[in-house]
N, C-alpha and C positions, 0 to 999 in steps of 0.2 A: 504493500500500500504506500503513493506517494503521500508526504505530505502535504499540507495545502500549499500554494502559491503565494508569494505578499500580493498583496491587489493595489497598484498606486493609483487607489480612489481619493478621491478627495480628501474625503475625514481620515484615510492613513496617509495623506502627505499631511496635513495640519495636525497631527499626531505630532509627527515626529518633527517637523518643522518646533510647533511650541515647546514641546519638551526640550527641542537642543538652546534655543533663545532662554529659556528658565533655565539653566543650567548654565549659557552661558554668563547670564545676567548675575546667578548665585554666588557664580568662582571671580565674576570683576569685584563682586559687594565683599569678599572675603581680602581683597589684596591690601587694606591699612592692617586689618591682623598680621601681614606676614613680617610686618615692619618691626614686630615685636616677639612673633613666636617662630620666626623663620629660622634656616640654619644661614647666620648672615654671615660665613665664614665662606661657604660655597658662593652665597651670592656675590660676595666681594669676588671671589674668582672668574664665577661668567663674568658680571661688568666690565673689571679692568680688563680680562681678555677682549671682550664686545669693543671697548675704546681703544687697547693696542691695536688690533685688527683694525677701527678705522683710522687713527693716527699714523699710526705709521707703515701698514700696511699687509692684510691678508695674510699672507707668507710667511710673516716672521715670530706667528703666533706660537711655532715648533722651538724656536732660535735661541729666545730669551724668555723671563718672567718680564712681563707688565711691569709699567708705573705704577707707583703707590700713588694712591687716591684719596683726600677726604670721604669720609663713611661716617654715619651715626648711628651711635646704639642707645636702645634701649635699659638705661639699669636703676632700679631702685625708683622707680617713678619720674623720673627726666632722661632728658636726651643728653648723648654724651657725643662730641664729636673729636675725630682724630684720626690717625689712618691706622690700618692693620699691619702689624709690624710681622708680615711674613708674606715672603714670595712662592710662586708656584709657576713653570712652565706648563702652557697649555696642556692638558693631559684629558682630553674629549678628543673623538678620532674627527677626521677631516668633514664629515657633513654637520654633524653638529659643530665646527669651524665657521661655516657658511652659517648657521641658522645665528650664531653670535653676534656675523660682520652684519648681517641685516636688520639686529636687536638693538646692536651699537650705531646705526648711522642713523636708526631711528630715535634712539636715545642721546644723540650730539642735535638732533631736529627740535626734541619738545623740551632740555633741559639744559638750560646754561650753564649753571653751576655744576652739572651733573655729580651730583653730591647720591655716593652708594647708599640704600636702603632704608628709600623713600616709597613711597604707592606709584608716582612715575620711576622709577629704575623696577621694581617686581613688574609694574605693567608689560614694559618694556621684555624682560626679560624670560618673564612668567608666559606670554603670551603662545608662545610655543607648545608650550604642555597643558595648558589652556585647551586649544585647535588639538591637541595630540588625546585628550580626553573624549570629545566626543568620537572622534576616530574611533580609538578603541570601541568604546561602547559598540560604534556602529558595527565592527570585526566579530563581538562578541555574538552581538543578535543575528549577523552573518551565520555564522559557524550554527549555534539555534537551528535557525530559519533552517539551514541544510540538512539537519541532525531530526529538528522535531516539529518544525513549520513556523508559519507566522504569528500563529497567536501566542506562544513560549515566547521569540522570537522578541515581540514586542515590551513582554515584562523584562526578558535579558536585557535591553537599551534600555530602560526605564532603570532596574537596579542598579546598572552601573554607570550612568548618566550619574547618578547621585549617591554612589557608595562613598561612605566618607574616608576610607583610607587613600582613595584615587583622588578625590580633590583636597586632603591635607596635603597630600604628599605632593600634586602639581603646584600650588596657591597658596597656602601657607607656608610648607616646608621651603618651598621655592625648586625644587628638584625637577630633574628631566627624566622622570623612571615611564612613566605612561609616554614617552618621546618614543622609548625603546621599544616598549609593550603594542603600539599603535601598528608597529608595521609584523610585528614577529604572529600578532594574533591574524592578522592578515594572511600571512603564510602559511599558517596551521589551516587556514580557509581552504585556500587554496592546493594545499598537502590532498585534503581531505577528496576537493573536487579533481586531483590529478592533472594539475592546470602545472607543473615543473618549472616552468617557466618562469611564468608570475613568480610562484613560490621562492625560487633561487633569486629573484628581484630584491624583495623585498627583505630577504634574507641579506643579502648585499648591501640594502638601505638602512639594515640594521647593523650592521658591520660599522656603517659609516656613522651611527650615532655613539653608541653606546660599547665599552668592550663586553659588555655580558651577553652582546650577541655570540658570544663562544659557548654560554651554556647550551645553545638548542645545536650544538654537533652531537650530541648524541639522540635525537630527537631525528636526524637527518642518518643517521648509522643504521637509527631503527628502522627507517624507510626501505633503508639499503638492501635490506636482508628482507623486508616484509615486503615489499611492494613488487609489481612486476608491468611493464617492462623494466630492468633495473637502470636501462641505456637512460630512461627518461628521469629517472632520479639525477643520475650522473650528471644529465644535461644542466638540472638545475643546480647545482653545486658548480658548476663552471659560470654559469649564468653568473651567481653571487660571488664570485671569484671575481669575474668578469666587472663587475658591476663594482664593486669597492676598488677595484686597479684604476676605473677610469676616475671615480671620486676621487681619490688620494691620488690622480696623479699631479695638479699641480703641485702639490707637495714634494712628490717624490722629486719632480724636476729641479724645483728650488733645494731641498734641505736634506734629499734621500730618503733614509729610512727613518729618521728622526720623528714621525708620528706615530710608525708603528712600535718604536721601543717605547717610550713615552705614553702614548696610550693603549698598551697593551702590554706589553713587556714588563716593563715598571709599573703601572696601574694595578695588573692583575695579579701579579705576584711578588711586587718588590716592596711597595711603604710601609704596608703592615705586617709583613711577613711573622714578626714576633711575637703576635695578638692571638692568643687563642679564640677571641671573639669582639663583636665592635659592637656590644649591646644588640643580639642576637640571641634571643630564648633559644638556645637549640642544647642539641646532648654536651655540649663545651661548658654550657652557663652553669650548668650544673658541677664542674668542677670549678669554675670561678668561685660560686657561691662556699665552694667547701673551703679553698685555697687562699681565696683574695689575690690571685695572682694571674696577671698574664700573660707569661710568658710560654709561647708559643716554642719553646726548644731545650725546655724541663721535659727530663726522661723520665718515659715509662719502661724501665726494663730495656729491650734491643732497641726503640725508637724513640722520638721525642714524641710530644703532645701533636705537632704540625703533622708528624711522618704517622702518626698512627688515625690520624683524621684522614689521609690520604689514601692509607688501605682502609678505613672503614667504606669511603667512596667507591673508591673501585668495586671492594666485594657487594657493595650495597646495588651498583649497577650492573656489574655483572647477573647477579643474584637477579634482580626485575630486569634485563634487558631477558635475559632466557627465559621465565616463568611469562614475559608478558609473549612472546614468539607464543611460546605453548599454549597457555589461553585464550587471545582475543584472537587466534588465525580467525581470518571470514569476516572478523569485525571492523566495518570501515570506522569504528570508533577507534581503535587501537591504536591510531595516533596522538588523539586528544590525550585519551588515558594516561601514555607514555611519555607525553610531554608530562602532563599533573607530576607525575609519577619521580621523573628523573627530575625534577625543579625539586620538588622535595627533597629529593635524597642531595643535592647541591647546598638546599640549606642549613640542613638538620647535622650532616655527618663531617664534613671538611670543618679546619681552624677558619679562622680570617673572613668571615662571614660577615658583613655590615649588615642593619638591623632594619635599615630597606631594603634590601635582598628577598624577603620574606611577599614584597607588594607583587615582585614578581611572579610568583606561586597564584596568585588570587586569582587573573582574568580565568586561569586552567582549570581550575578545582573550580570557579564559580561556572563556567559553561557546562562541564560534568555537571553540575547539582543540578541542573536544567535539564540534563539527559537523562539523570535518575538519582532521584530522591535518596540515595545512598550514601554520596555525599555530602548530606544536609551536616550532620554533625560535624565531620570536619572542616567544611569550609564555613563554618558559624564559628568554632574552636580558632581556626587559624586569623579570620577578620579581627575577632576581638584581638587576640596575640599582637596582631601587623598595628593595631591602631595605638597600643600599646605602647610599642617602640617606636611609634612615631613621634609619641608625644612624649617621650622619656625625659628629656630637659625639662619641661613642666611638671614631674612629681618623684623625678628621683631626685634626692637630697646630696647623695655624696656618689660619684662614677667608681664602681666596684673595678678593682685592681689599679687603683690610682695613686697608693699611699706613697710608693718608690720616685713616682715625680716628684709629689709631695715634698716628701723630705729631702731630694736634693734642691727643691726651689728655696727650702727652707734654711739648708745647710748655706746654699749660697749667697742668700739674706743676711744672716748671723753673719758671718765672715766679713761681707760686704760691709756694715756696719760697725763691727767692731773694729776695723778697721780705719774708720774715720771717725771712730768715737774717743774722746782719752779717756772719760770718765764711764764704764761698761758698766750699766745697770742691771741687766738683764740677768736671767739666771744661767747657768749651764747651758751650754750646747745639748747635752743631755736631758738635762729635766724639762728644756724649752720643746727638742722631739717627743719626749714622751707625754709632755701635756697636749699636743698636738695629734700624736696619735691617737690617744685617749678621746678626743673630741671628733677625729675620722670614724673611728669606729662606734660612737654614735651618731654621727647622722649617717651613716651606713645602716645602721640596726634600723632604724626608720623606714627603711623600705624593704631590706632583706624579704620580710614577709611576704610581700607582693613578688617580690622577685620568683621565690622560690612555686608561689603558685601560678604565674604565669608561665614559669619554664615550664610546669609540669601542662598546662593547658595545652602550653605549645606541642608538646610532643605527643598530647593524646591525640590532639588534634592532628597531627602527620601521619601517626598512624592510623588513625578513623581513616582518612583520607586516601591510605596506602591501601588499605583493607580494601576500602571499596571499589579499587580499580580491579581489586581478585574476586570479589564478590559478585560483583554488578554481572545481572543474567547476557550471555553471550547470544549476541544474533549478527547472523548474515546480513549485512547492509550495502546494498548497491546503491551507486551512485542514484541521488536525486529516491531514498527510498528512506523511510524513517524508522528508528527502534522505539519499543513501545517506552514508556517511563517503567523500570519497576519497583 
């Protein structure tokens, strides 16, 4: 049985027309919040990239860090203004380059002083993931609409038109993660319709935004093996090959390979390499929370904490790349599932996880809930979790495994001062750490509780979620044919 058709009648284009206008209208009403609750660290990074790019030129966004900039922040109830005393080379791949020079020539247009992390500088910059919001959605209701028709179809665009971890994370947080999300759900669209082509496009386009477009190789691995003709997977993999060589190339021309170490090389496995986790509920936090420690290269026996996160991954996919082969053959779902599936096992099991990593996981696991009711508890488990960590700056008291900065910021304070002091009032270098510490680990204790039930949320939730890609009843689905909900 096919499923229905959309019908572009009137009342379902004025559907979806209003609903995108409300939604857009929601996420501009929300941009003075981001001025305050945003991550205004990153935003200082687009900007002054957005400004190098038009100042001085496109190209040279690989070469060097930005100008320092005036910025204001928000602390203790006034604005504080001054610049960010830390640099950063470009480190976003080549198209999202492009989408900054066009952020920044429109932000040298509406703002003189162009003073960082105002409502015009988020407008500006925000506007992106704004447009890249309803996209998604529309991918999401896509993928729906193919799977179980229009009328599904329509509550999919509707839920995630206005799911609040997709518009914290685009509009307050300030982040490009639905940048990423907008073209990868597309591709999974398209996976699904055997359109390779497209699919390797868009896949290339995500190449070109975001480096987490590396997570869905294994999502394309799994094609490789499941799908047949295989010539026509292949195609699309050269396609997205194809498609990020001609983005990056004026890069390559100007500066070589200097985008792809930078944002990818160094992005993906080089700054935090040490972190067991970046405020990330997954199976790490749970040692955080025992240790207070993050050091990502403290031994367990033959490996460290990093090297044994790395075989838990592999074995974790290994482990579902075979079990999903053997259960879902015949099911043109098996790619959705094994997207959900392997996004999971990325967040939950490897070190170095950041704590929007988890946003990514959602559009997968919410189109599943759509397909069958199976998924309802995990992806209800995992939204709360993602909203969680989104807002972790507003209810965590003290950042767990922090206390070693701490105390060398602290040692080099003491020093500093007694050094220009002649008359040393202060106590001990000792007793002045230990009172310090003493008062870390209460405002640490202050949230510990929460911490520990969220991890635990989080990981029922992954697994609710894991289960129900083994559970969910197996049918034959041919193109343009739908499975029932069960």
């Amino acid at each position: 049985m096919s499923p229905p058709r959309a019908r572009w009648n009137a009342p379902a284009i004025s559907f979806y027309v209003v609903t995108a206008l409300a939604a857009l209208v929601f996420r501009f009403a929300l941009l003075p919040f981001s001025t305050k609750f945003g991550e205004p660290g990153d935003h200082d990074d687009f900007v002054r990239w957005g400004m190098q790019a038009t100042d001085e030129g496109l190209l040279t966004l690989y070469d060097k860090p930005p100008a320092r900039h005036p910025w204001q922040m928000w602390y203790e109830g006034q604005w504080l203004r001054g610049q960010r005393e830390f640099d950063r080379v470009c480190n976003y791949p080549p198209l999202s380059a492009y989408l900054l020079y066009a952020s920044g020539l429109v932000f040298r247009l509406v703002s003189q002083d162009r003073l960082i992390n105002t409502v015009v500088s988020h407008a500006c910059f925000s506007s992106w993931s704004i447009l890249a919001d309803l996209v998604l959605a529309a991918a999401c209701a896509a993928v729906v609409s193919h799977l179980r028709g229009s009328r599904a179809a329509r509550w999919t665009w509707l839920v995630a038109l206005f799911f609040p971890p997709f518009w914290w994370d685009s509009v307050v947080w300030a982040q490009m993660d639905t940048v990423l999300l907008a073209p990868v759900v597309w591709m999974l669209y398209f996976m699904l319709r055997q359109r390779w082509a497209c699919a390797g496009f868009l896949w290339g386009v995500a190449f070109g935004l975001k480096p987490q477009a590396i997570l869905f190789i294994p999502l394309w691995g799994y094609a490789l093996f499941a799908e047949r003709p295989r010539g026509r997977v292949i195609l699309g993999g050269l396609v997205a090959a194809g498609t990020i060589g001609a983005i990056a190339l004026p890069f390559m021309l100007h500066s070589g390979l200097a985008w792809l170490r930078l944002s990818y090389l160094q992005n993906v496995g080089g700054e935090y390499a040490d972190q067991i986790t970046l405020k990330a509920f997954n199976i790490w936090y749970v040692d955080l929370l025992r240790t207070d420690s993050l050091d990502a290269f403290a031994r367990w026996g033959p490996l460290t904490k990093s090297g044994w996160g790395k075989v838990f991954l592999l074995a974790g996919m290994l482990a579902g790349f075979v079990a999903g082969l053997w259960r879902w053959r015949g099911d043109r779902r098996a790619l959705l599932f094994w997207a959900a599936l392997s996004l999971l096992l990325f967040m939950m099991l490897p070190t170095e996880v950041h704590e929007r990593y988890l946003l990514l996981v959602l559009p997968f696991v919410g189109v599943a809930t759509a397909v069958s009711r199976r998924f309802w508890p995990g992806f209800m488990l995992l939204s709360v979790v993602t909203m969680a960590q989104l807002t972790w700056p507003s209810w965590m008291k003290e950042e767990p495994g922090s206390w070693p900065d701490i105390q060398a910021l602290l040692v080099e304070r003491y020093q500093r001062e007694r050094g220009v002091s002649g008359a040393w009032s202060r106590p001990s270098l000792e007793e002045w750490l230990a009172d310090a510490r003493a008062e870390y680990r209460t405002r640490r204790q202050q949230t510990v509780p929460y911490e520990w039930a969220l991890t635990v949320l989080s990981l029922t939730g992954a697994v609710c979620a894991a289960a129900a890609c083994f559970t969910v009843k197996v049918e034959a689905v041919q193109p343009g044919a739908a499975p029932r909900a069960d």
